[in-house]
Backbone as CSV, one residue per row, in Angstrom:
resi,resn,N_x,N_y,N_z,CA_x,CA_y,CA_z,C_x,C_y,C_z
1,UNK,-51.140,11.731,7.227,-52.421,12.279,6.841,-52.907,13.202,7.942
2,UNK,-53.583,14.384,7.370,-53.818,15.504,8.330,-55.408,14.248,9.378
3,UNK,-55.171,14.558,10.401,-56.573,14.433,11.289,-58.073,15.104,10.802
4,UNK,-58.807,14.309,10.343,-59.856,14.621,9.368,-60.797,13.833,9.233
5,UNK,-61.668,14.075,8.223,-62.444,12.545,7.898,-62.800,12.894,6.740
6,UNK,-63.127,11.401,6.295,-63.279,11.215,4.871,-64.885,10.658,4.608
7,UNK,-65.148,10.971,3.435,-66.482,10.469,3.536,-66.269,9.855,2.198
8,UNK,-67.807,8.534,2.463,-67.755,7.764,1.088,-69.490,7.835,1.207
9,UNK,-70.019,6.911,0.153,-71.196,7.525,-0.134,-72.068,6.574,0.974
10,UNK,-71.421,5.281,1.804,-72.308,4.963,2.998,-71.319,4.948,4.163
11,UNK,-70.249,5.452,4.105,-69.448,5.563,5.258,-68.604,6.938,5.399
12,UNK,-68.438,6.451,6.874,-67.703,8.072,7.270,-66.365,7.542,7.833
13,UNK,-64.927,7.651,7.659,-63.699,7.271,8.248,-62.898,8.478,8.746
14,UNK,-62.750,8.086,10.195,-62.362,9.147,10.903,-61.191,8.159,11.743
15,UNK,-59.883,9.478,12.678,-59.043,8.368,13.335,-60.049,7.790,14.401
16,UNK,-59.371,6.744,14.716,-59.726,5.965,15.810,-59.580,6.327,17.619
17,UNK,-60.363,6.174,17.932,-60.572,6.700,19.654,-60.691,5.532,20.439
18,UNK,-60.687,5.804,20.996,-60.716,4.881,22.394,-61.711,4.325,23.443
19,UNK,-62.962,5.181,22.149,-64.658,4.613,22.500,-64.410,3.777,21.389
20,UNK,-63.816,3.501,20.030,-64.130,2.400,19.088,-63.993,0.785,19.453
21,UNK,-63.157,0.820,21.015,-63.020,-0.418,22.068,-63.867,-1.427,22.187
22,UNK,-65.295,-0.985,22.718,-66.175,-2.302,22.885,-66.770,-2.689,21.437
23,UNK,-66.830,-1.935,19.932,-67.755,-2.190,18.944,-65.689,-3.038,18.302
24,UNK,-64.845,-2.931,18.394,-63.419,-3.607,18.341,-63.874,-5.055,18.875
25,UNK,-64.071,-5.263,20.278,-64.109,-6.393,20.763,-65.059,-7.147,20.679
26,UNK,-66.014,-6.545,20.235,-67.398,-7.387,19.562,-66.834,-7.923,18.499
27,UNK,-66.333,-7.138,17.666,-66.630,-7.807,16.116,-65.573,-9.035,16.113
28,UNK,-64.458,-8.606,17.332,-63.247,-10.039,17.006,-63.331,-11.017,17.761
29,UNK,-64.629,-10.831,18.825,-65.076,-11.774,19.420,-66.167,-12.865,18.759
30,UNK,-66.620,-12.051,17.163,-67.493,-12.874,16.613,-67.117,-14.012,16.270
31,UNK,-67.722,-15.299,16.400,-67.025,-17.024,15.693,-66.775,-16.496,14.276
32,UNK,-67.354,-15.550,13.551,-66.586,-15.717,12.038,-65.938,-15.365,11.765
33,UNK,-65.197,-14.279,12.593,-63.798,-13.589,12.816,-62.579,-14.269,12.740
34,UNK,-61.827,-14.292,11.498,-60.701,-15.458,11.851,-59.558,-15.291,12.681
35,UNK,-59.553,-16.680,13.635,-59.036,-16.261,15.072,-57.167,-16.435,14.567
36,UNK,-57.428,-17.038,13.671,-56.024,-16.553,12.703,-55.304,-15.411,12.297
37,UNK,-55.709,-14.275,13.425,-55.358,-13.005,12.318,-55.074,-12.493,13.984
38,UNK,-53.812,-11.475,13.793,-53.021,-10.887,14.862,-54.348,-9.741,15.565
39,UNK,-55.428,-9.086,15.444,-56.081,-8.750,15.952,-57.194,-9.392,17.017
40,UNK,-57.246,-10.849,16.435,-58.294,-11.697,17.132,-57.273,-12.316,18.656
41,UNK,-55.811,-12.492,18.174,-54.977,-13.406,18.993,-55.005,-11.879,20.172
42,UNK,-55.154,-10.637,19.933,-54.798,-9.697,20.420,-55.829,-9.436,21.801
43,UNK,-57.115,-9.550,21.182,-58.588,-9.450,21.776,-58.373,-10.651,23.111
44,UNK,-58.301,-11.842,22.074,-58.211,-13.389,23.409,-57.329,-13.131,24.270
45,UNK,-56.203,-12.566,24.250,-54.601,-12.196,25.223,-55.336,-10.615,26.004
46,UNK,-55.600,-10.191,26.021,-56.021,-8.993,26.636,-55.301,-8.177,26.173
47,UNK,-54.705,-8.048,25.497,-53.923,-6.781,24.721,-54.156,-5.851,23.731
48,UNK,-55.644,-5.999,23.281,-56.650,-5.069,22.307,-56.561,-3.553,22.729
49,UNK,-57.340,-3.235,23.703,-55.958,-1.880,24.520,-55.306,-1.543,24.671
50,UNK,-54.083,-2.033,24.817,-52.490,-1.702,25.155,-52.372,-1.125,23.171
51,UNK,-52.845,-1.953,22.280,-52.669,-1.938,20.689,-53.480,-0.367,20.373
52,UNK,-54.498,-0.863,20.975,-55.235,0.143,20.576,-54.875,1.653,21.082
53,UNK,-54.185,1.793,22.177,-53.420,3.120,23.089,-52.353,3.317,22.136
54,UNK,-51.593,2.223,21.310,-50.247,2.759,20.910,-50.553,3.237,19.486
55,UNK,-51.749,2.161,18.908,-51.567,3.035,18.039,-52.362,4.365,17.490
56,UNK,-52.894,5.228,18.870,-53.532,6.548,18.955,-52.306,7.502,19.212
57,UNK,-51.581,6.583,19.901,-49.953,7.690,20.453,-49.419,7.641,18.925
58,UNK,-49.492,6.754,17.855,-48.638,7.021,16.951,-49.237,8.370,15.945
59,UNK,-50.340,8.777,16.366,-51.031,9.723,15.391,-51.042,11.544,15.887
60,UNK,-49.199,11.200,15.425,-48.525,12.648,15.860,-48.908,13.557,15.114
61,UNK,-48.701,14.750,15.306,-48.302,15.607,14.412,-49.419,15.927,12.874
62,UNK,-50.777,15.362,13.624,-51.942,15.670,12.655,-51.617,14.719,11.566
63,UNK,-51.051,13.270,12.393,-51.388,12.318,11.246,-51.957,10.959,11.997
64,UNK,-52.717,10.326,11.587,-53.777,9.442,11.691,-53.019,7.932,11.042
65,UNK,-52.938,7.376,12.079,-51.929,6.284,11.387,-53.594,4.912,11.360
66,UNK,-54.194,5.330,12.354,-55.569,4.084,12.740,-56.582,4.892,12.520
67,UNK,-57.600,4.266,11.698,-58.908,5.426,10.836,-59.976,4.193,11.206
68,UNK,-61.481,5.232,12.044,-62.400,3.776,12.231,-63.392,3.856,10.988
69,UNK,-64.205,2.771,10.389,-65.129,2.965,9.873,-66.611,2.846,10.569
70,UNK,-67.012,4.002,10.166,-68.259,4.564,10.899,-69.483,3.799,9.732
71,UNK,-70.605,3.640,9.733,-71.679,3.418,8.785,-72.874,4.926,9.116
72,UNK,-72.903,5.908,7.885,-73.611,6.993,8.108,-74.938,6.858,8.660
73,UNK,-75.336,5.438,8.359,-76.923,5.068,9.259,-76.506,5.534,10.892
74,UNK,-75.493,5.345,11.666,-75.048,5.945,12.991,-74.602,4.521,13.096
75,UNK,-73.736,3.399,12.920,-73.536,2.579,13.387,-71.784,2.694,13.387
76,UNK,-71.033,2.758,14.773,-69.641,3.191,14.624,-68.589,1.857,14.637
77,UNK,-67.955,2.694,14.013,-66.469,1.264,14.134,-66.692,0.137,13.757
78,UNK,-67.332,-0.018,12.563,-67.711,-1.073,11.761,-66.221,-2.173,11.521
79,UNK,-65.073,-1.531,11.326,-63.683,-1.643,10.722,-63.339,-0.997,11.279
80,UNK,-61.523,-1.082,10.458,-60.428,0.007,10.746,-59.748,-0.045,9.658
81,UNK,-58.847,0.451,9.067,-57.906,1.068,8.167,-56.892,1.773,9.147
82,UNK,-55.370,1.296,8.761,-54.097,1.915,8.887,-53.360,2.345,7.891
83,UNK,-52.425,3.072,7.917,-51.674,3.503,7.134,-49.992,3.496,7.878
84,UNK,-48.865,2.409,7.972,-48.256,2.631,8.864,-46.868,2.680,7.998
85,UNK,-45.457,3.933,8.405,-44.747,3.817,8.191,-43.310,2.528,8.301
86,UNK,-42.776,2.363,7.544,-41.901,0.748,7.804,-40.284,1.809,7.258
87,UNK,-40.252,2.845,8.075,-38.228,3.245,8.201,-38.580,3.539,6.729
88,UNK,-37.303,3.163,5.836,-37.441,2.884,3.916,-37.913,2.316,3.251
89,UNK,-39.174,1.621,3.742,-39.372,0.296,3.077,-41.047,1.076,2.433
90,UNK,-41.818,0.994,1.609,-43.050,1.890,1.248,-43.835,1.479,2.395
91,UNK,-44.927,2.413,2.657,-46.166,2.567,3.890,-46.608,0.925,3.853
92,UNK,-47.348,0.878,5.046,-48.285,-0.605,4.929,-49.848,-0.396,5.612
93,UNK,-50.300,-0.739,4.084,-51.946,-0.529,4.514,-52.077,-1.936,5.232
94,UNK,-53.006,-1.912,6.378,-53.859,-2.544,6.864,-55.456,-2.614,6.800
95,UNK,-56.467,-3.361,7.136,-57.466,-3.803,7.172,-58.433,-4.615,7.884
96,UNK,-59.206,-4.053,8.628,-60.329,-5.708,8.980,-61.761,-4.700,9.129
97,UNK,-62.597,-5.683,8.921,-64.048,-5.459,8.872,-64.998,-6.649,9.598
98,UNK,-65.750,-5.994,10.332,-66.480,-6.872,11.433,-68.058,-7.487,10.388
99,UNK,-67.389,-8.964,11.014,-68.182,-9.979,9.765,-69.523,-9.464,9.761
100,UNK,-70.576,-8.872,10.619,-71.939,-8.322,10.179,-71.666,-7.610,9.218
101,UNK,-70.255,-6.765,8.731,-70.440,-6.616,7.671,-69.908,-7.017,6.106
102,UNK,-69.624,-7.602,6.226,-68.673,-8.666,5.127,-69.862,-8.779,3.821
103,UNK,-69.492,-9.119,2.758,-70.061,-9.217,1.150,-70.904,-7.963,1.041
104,UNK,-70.983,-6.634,1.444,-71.648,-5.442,0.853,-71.144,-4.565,0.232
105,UNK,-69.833,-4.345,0.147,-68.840,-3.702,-0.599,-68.313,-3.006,0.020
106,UNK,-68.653,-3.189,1.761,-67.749,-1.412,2.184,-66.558,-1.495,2.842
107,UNK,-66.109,-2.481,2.938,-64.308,-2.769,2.487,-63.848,-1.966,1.617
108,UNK,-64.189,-2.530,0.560,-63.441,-1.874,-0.578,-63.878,0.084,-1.175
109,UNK,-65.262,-0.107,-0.650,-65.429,1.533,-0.479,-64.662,2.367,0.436
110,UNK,-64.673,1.764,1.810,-63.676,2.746,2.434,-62.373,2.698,2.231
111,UNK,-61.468,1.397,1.836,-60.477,1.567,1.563,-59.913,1.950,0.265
112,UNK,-60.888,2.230,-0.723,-60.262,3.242,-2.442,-60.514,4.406,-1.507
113,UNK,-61.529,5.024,-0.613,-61.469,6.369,-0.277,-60.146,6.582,0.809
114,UNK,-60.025,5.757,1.205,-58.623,5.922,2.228,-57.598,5.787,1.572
115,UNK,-57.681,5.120,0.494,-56.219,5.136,-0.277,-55.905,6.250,-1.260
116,UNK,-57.329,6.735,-1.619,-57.622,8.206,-2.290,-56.614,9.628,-1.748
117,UNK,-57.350,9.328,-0.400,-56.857,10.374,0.512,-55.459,10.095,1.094
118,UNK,-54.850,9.276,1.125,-53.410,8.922,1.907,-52.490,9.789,0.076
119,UNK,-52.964,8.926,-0.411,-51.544,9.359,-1.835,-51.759,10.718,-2.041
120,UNK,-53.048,11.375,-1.961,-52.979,12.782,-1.998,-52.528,13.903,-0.715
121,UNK,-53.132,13.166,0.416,-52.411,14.001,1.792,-50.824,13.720,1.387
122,UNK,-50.000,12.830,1.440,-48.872,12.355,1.514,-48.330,12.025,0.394
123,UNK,-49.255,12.444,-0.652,-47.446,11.979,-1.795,-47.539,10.948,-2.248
124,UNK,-47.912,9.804,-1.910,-47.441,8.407,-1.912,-47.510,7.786,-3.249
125,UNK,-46.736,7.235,-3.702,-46.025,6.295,-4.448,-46.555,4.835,-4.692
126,UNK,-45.695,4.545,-3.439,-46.178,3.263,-3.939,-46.558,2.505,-1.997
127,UNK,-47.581,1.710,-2.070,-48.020,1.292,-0.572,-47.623,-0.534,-0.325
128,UNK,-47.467,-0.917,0.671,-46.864,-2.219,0.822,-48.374,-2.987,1.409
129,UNK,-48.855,-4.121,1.491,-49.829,-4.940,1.893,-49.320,-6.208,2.358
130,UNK,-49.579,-6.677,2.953,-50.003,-8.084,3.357,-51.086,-9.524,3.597
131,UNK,-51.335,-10.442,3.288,-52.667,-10.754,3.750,-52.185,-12.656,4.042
132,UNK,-53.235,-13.083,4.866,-52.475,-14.182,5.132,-52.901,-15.101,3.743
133,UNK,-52.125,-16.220,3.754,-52.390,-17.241,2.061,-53.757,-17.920,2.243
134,UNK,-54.053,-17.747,3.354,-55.927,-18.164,3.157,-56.946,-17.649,3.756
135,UNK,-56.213,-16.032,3.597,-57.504,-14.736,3.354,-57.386,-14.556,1.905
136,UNK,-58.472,-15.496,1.440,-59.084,-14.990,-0.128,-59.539,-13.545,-0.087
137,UNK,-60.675,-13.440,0.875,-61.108,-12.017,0.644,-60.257,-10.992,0.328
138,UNK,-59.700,-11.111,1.769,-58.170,-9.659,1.626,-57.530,-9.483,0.354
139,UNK,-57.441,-10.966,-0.002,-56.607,-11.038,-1.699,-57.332,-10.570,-2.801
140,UNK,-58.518,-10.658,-2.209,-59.579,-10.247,-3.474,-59.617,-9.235,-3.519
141,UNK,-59.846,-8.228,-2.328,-59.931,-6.724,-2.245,-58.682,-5.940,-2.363
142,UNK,-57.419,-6.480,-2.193,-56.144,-5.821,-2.331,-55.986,-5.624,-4.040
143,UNK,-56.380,-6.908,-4.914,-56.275,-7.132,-6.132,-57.176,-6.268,-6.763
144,UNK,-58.634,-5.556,-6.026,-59.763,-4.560,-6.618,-58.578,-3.260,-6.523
145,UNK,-58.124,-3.002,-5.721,-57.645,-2.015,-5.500,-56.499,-1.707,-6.103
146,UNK,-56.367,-2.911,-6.923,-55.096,-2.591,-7.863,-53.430,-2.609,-7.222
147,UNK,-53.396,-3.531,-5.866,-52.084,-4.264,-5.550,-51.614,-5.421,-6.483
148,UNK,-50.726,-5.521,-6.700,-50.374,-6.561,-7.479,-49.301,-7.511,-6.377
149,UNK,-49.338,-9.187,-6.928,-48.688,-9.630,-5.662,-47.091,-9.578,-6.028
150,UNK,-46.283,-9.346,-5.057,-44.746,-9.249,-4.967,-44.042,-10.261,-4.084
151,UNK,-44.609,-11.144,-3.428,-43.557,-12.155,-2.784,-44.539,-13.378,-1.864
152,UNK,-43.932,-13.546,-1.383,-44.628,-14.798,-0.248,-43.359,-14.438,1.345
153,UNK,-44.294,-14.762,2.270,-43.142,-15.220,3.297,-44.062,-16.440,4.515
154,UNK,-43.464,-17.210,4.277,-43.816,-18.593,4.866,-44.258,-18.277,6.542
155,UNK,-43.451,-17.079,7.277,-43.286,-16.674,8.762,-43.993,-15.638,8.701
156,UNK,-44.647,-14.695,8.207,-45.099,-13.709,7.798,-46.120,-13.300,9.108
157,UNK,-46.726,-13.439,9.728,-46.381,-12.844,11.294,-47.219,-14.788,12.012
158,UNK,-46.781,-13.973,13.283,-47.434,-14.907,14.225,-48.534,-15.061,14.996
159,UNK,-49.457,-15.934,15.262,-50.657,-16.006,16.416,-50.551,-17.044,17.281
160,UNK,-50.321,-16.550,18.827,-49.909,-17.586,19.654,-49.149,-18.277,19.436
161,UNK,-47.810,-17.749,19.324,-46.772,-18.112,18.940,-46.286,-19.550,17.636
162,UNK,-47.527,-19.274,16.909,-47.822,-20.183,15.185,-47.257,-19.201,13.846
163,UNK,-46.660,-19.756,13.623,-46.355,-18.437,12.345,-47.571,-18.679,11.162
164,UNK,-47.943,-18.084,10.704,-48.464,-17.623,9.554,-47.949,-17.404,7.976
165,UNK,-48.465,-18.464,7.308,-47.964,-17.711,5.975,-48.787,-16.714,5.284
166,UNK,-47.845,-15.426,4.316,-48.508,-14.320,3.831,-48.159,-14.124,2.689
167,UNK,-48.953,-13.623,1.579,-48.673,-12.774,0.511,-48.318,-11.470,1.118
168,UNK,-47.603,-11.095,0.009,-47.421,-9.577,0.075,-47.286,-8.699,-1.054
169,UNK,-47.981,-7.713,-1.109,-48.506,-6.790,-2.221,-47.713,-5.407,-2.628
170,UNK,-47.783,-4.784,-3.112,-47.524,-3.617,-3.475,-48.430,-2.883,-4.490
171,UNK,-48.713,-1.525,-4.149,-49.543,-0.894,-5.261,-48.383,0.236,-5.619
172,UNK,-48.180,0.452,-6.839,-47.523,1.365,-7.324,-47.812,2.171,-8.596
């Protein structure tokens, strides 16, 4: 995706910088943040930076692999949205949203406008998802968005060296 931004009718998604850091470590430092999820294990380990540097280096060539969500009231980096290549395997959207803002809809607003804009910058087909088996939400919002589920994997990533089980989606 070209380097840009997208607008929705209460948010603005632009790539991610390296001021989106402290409003990042707030939100995964919040108790309702589930410390179950490879971003929170990332924050507690000190490695939210090192993540956050690589994946600004991956946004070559006027493409935006990490997009923050802004709130047009001026409130920045509410979220994030990825879009990441996997070799042959279809793209993999990512997701998280910082629990002050959770049940208002702008999950799922910024991510139909990010998914709007990815299949039209790029072509895309068909996109790959993940979510862990007891993120209802994620499941709920992948399923608005019209993923349908395609598998399970019992190991499906790890936190502090615990594996995780995951659904996994596809929109096509």
């Amino acid at each position: 995706m070209r380097l840009s931004q997208i607008d929705t009718p209460r948010c603005l998604l632009r790539p991610a910088s390296n001021a989106d850091l402290p409003a990042m470590a707030q939100a995964l430092a919040d108790p309702r943040f589930p410390q179950r999820l490879p971003l929170a294990a990332m924050q507690r380990n000190g490695k939210l930076p090192d993540w956050l540097h690589k994946m600004r280096a991956s946004q070559t060539h006027g493409a935006a692999a990490l997009w923050s969500i802004d709130l047009k009231i001026g409130v920045s980096c509410i979220g994030q949205l990825g879009l990441f290549d996997r070799g042959d395997l279809p793209p993999a959207l990512s997701f998280w949203l910082a629990p002050a803002h959770w049940g208002q809809g702008l999950a799922g607003e910024a991510a139909a406008a990010f998914l709007a804009h990815a299949q039209e910058q790029r072509q895309l087909s068909t996109l790959w998802a993940s979510t862990a088996q007891w993120n209802l939400a994620s499941q709920h919002l992948l399923a608005a968005l019209g993923f349908v589920p395609c598998g399970q994997n019992p190991a499906g990533y790890l936190v502090d060296g615990v594996p995780e089980a995951t659904l996994e989606y596809l929109l096509a």
